[in-house]
C-alpha positions as CSV (number, residue, x, y, z in Angstrom):
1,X,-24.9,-7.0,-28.5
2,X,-27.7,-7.2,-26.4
3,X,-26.0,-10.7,-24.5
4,X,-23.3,-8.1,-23.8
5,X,-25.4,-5.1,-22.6
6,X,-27.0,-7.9,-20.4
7,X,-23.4,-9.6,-19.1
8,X,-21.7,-5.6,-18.4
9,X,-25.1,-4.5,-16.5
10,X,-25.1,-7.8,-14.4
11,X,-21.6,-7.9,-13.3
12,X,-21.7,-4.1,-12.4
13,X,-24.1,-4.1,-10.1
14,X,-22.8,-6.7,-8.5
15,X,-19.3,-5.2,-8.0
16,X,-20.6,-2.3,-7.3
17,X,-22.1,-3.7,-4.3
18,X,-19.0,-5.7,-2.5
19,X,-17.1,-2.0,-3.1
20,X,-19.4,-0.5,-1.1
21,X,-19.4,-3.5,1.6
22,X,-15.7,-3.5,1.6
23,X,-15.4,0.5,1.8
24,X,-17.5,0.3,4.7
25,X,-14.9,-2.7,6.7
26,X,-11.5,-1.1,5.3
27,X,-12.9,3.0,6.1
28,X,-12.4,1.7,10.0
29,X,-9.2,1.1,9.5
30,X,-8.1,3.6,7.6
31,X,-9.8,6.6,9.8
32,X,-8.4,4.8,12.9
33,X,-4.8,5.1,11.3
34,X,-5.2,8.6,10.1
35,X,-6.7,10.0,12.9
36,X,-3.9,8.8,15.9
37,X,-0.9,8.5,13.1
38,X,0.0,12.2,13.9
39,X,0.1,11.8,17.0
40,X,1.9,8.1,17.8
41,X,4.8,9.5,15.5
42,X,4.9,13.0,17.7
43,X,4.8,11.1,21.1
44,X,7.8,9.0,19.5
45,X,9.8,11.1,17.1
46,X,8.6,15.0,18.2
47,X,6.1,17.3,16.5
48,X,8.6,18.4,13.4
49,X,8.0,15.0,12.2
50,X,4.7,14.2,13.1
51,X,3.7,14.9,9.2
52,X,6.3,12.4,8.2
53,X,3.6,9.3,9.5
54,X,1.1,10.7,7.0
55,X,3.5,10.9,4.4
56,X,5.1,7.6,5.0
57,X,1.6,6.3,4.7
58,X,0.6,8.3,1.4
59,X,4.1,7.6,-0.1
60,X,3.6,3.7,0.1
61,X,0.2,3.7,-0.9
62,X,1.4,5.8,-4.3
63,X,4.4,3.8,-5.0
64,X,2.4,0.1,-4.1
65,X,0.2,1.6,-6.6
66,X,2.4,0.8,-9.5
67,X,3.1,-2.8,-8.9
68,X,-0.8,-3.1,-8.1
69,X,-1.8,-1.8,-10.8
70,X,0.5,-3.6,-13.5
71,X,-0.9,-6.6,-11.8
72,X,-4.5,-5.8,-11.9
73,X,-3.5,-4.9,-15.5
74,X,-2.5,-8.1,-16.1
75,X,-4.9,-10.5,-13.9
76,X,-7.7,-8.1,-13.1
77,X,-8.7,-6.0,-10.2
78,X,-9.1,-9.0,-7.3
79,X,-5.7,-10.0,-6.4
80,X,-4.3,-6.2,-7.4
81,X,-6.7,-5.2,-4.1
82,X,-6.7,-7.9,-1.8
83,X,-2.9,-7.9,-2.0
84,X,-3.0,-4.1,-1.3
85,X,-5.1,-4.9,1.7
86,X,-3.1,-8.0,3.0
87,X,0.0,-5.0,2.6
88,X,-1.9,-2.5,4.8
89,X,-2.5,-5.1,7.2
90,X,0.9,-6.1,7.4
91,X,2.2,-2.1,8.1
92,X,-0.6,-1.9,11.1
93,X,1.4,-4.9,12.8
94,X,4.5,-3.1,12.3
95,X,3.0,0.1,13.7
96,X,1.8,-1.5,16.6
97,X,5.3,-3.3,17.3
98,X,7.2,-0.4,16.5
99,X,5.4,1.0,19.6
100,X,6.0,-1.7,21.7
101,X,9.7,-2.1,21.1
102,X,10.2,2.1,20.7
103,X,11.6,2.0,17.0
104,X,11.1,4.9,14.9
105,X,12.6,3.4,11.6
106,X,9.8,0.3,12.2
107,X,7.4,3.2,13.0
108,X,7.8,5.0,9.0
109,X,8.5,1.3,7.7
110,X,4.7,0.0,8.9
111,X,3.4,3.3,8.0
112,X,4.7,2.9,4.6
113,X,2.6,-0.9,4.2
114,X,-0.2,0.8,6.3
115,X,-1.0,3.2,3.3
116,X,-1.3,0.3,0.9
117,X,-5.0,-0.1,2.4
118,X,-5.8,3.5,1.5
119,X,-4.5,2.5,-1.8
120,X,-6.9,-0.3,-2.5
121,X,-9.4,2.3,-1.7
122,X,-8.3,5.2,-4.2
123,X,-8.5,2.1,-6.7
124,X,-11.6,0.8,-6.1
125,X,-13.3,3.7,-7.2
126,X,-11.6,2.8,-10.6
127,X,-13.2,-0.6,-10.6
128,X,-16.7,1.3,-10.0
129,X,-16.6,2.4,-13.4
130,X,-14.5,-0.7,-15.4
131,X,-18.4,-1.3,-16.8
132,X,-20.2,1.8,-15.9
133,X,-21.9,3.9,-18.6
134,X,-20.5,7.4,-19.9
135,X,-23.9,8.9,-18.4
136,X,-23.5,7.4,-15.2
137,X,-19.2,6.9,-14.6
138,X,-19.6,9.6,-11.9
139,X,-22.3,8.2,-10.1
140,X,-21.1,4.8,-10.2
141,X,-17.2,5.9,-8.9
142,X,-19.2,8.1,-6.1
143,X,-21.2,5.8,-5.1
144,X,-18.2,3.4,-3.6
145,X,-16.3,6.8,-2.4
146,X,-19.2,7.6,-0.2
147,X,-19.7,4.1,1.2
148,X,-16.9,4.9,2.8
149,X,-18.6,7.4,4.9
150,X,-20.3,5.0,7.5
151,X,-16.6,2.9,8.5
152,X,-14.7,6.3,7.8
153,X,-17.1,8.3,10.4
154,X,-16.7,5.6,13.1
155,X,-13.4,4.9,13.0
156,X,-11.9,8.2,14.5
157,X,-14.3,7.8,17.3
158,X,-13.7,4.3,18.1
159,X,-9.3,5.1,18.6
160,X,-9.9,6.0,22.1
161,X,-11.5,3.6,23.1
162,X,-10.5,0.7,21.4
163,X,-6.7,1.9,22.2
164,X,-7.6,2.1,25.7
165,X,-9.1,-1.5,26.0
166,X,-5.5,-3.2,25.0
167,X,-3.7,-0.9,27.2
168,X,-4.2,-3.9,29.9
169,X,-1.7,-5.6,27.8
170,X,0.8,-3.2,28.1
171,X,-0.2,-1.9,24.6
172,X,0.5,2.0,24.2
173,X,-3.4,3.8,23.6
174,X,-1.8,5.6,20.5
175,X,-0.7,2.4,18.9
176,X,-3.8,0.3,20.0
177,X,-6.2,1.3,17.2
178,X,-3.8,0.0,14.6
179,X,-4.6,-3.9,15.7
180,X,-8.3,-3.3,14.6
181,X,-7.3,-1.3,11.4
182,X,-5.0,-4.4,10.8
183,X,-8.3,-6.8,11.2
184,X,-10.3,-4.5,8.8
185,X,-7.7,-4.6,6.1
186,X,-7.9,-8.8,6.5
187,X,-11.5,-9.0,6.2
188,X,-11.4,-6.7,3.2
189,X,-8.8,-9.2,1.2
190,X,-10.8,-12.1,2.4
191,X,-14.0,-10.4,1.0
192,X,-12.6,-9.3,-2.5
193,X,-10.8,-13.1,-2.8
194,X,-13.7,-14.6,-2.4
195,X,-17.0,-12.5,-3.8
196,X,-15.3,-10.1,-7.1
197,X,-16.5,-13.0,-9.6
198,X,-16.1,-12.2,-12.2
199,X,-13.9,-9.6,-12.6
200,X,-15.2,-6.6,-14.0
201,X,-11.6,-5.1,-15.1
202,X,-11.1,-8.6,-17.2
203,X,-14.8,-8.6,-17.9
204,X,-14.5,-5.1,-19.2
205,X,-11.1,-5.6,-21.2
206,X,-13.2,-9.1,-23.2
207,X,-16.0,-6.9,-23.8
208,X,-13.7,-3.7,-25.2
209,X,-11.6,-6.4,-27.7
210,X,-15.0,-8.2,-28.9
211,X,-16.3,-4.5,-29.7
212,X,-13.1,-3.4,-31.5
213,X,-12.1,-2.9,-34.8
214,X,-9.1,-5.7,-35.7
215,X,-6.5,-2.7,-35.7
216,X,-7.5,-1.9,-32.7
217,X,-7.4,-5.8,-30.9
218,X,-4.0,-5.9,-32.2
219,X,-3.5,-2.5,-30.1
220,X,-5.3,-4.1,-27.2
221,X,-3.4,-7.4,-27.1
222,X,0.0,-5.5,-26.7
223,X,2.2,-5.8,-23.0
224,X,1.4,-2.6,-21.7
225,X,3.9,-0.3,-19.8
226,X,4.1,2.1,-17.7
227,X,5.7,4.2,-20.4
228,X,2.9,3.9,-22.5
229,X,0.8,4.7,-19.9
230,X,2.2,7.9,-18.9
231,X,3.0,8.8,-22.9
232,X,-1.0,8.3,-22.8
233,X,-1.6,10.7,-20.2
234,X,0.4,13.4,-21.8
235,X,-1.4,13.0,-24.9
236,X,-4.7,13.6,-23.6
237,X,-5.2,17.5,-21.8
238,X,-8.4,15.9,-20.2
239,X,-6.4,13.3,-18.9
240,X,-4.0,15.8,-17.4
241,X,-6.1,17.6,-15.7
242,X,-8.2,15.0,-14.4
243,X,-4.8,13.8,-13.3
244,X,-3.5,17.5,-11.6
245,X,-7.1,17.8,-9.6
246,X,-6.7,15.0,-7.6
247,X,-3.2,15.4,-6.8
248,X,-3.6,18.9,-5.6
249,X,-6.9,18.6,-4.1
250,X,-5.0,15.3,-2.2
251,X,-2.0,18.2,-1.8
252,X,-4.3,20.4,-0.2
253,X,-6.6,18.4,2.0
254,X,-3.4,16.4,3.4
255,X,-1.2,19.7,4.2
256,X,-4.1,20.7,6.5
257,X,-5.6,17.1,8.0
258,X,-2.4,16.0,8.9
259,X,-1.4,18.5,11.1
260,X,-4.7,19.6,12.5
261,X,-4.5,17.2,15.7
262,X,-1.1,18.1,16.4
263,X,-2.8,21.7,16.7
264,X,-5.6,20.4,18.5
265,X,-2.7,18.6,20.8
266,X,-1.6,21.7,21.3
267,X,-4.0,23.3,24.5
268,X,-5.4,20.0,25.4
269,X,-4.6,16.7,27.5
270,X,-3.7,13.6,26.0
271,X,-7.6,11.8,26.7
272,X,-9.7,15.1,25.8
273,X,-7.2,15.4,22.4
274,X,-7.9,12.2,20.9
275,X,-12.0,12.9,22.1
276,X,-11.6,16.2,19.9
277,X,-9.5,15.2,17.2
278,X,-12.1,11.7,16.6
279,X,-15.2,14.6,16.5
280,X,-13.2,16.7,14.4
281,X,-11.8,14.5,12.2
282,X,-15.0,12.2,11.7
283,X,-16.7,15.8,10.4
284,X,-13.6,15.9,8.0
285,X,-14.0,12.3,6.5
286,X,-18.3,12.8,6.4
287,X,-17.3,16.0,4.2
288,X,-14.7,13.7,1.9
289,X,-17.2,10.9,1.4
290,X,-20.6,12.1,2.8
291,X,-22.0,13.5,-0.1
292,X,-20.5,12.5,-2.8
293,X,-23.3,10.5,-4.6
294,X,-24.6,14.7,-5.1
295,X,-20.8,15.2,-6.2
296,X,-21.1,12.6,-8.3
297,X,-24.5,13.6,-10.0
298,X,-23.2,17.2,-10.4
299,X,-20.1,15.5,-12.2
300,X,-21.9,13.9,-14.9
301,X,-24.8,16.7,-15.3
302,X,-22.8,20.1,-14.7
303,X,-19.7,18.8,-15.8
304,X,-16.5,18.0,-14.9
305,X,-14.8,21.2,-15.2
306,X,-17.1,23.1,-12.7
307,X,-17.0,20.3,-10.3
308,X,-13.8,20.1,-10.1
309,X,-13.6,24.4,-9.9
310,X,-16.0,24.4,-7.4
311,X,-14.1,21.8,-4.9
312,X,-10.8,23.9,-5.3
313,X,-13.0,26.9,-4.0
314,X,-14.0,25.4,-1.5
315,X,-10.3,24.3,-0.9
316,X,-9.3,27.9,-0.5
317,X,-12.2,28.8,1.5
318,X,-11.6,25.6,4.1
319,X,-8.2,27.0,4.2
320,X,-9.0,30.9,5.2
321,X,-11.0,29.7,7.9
322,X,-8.5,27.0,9.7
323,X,-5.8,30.1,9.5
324,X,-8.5,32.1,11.4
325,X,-9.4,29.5,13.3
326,X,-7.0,29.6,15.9
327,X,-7.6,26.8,18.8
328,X,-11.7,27.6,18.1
329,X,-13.1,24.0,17.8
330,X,-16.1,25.2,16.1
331,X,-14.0,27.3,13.4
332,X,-11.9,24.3,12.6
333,X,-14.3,21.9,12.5
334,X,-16.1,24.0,10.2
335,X,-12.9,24.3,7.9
336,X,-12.0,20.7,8.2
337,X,-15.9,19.8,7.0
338,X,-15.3,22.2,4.1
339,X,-11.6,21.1,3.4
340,X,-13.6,17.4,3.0
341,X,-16.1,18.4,0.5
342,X,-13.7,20.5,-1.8
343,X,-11.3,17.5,-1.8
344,X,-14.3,15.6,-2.8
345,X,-15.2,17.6,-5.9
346,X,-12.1,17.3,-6.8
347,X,-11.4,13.9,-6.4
348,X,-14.8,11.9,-7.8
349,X,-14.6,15.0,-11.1
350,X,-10.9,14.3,-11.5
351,X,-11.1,10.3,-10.6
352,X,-14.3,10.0,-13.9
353,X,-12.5,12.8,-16.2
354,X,-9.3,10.9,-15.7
355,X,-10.5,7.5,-16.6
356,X,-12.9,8.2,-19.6
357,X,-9.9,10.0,-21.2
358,X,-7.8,6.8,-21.7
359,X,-7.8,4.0,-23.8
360,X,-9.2,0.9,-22.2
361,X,-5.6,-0.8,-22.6
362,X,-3.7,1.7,-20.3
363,X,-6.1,2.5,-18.1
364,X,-5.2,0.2,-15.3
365,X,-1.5,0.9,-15.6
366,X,-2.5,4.9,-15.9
367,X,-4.8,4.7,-12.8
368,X,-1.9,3.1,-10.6
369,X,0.3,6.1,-12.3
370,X,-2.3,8.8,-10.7
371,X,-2.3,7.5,-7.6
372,X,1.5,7.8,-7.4
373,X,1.1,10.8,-8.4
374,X,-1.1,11.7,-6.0
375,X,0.5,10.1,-3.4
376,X,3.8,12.0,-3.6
377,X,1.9,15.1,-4.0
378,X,0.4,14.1,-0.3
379,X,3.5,13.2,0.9
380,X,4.9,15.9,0.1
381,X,2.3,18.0,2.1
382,X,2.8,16.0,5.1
383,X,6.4,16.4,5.2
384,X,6.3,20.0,5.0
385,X,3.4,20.3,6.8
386,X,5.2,19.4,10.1
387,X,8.1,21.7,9.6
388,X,6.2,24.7,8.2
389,X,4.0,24.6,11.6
390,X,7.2,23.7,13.7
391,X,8.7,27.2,12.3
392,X,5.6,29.4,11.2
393,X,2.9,27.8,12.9
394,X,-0.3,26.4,11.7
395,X,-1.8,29.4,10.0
396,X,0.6,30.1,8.1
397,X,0.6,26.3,7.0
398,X,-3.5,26.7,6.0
399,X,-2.5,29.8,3.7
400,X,0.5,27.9,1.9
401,X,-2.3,25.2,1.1
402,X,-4.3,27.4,-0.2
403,X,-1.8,29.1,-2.6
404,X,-1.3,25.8,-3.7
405,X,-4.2,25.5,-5.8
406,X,-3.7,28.4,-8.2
407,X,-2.1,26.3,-10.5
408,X,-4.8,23.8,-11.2
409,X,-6.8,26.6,-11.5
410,X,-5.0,28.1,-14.6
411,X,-4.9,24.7,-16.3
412,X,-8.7,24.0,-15.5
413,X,-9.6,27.2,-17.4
414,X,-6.7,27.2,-20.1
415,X,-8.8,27.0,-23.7
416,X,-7.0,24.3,-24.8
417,X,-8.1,22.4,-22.2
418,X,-11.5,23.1,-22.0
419,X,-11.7,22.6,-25.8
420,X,-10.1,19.0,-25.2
421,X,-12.9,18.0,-22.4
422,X,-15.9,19.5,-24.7
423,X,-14.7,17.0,-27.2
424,X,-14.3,13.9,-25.1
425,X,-17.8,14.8,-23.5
């Protein structure tokens, strides 16, 4: 027992580690892409679709989830996210060429790959807590969520200019940035391939099976589906709502991001937007990841329940004040910081409730099941996003977000399901 205690503590603090390194490297990219996605796609396709980039993005990185994480299921976490990252890489290429050659089906296609880095990222968090104890799971998983914060910050501010210094080459300054989110992605694969020994997901299924009781190897040492998986989740209200937080909060926090520098777009030049939108934006992703080492200490001494309550206020409060915002920088700045944090509380609270309420045989296949679920609830933000503001404008969008967290807020305080995370707590 104690050779174990010794073998799960060693190999956790070492994989926690490389996260954080490689959320650091793959944050640039990802920022980069998010920040100037809105914007390519409406210089190339027109502002009703300009949500469509993000949602191209969020729907590849939720449905490359699934086949990620059947492999990671199956071989561990390594190759699962170093092939999401070689993927991402891939779809910055095919954003930048879609650019150069003026193809808007190549445009969505690359953003689709593109948002396979952002799903190595959503899943690392999962391999934060593969060997983390009970106490400490929302530390641990906040702890690589807010290494993200340093690459993450940066990366908005460095799309001008690093778009601007392949211009020479005849390199549009919207499509520039994704050639250095493409480079992050690689040196994220190459750094997971060759440092995530051993593999805490494998190293945390041997240890599970050499604690179990025989029925319950027998259990283990069944193929796993996504079936069971999601007949898992049902089974479990903690699970579920775990599962509902992030997907709204991601609802949420997308519906307004995504459609923020179009509005910024809006009253200023095409040089002073992308200065404004990289301030604004890097506020935004220092509010998601910034603080969420407190997020994750409040998780696993308040609770999860009131964690995830009190990001979904903030939600509704980072929503009032982008519809009042107007074009007030300050105002949506402000909003955008506070849409940030609430999408944190509800991420890192739903990310550890989620993952403690599964048995260790699902849970890889269950986590790749949440962030397709999550996904498509972004996507389907950013799609509507860009029409609602095309026919009602952007405060009317912020309101609509808003409204859309009253039902997690019913299930968060239905008995039953209170009753069910008092238990598993």
């Amino acid at each position: 027992m104690t050779s174990a205690v010794a073998v799960r503590s060693a190999v956790q603090v070492r994989t926690v580690r490389l996260l954080m390194v490689v959320e650091v490297v793959s944050g640039l990219g990802v920022a980069m892409g998010i920040s100037v996605g809105a914007l390519l796609t409406r210089a190339m396709a027109g502002t009703a679709l300009s949500g469509a980039a993000q949602s191209a993005a969020v729907v590849g990185g939720g449905v490359l989830a699934v086949p990620a994480a059947a492999l990671m299921s199956r071989y561990g976490r390594r190759p699962g996210l170093a092939l999401c990252y070689l993927t991402g890489a891939v779809g910055g290429v095919a954003v930048l060429a879609s650019a150069l050659l003026d193809s808007i089906p190549l445009l969505f296609v690359g953003f689709f790959l593109f948002g396979a880095g952002s799903t190595a990222k959503l899943q690392s968090r999962y391999a934060a807590t593969d060997l983390a104890e009970p106490h400490r799971r929302g530390r641990q998983l906040s702890l690589v969520v807010w290494s993200t914060t340093l690459g993450a910050v940066i990366g908005p501010n460095l799309a001008s200019p690093l778009g601007g210094s392949l211009s020479r080459f005849g390199i549009p300054e919207l499509a520039g940035p994704f050639a250095f989110a493409a480079a992050s992605f690689l040196l994220s694969a190459l750094l997971l391939t060759v440092f995530l020994r051993p593999d805490p997901l494998l190293t945390a299924q041997t240890l599970a099976v050499a604690d179990a009781a025989p029925a319950a190897v027998v259990d283990a040492a069944r193929p796993q589906t996504l079936g069971s998986a999601a007949r898992a989740v049902l089974a479990s209200p903690a699970a579920r709502l775990g599962m509902a937080a992030m997907a709204l909060g991601h609802l949420v926090m997308v519906a307004v991001m995504a459609m923020t520098p179009v509005h910024i777009g809006e009253t200023h030049s095409a040089p002073d937007t992308l200065r404004i939108v990289g301030f604004v934006l890097s506020v935004h992703v220092a509010g998601m990841y910034g603080l969420s080492p407190v997020v994750g200490w409040l998780t696993d001494r308040a609770g999860r329940v009131p964690v995830i309550l009190g990001g979904v206020a903030l939600l509704i409060a980072a929503c009032a004040v982008a519809a009042a915002a107007g074009h007030d920088t300050a105002l949506l700045t402000t909003a955008l910081l506070m849409l940030g944090l609430g999408w944190s509380g509800t991420m890192v609270a739903g990310s550890t409730l989620f993952t403690e309420s599964l048995p260790t045989a699902v849970k890889a296949r269950a986590q790749g099941l949440s962030d397709l679920v999550t996904g498509l609830s972004g996507a389907s933000a950013g799609v509507l996003s860009g029409i609602v503001v095309e026919l009602s404008g952007y405060a009317v969008l912020a309101l609509l977000a808003g409204l859309a967290t009253i039902p997690l807020i019913a299930l968060a305080l239905r008995p039953s399901t209170l009753a069910a995370v008092k238990v598993a707590d």
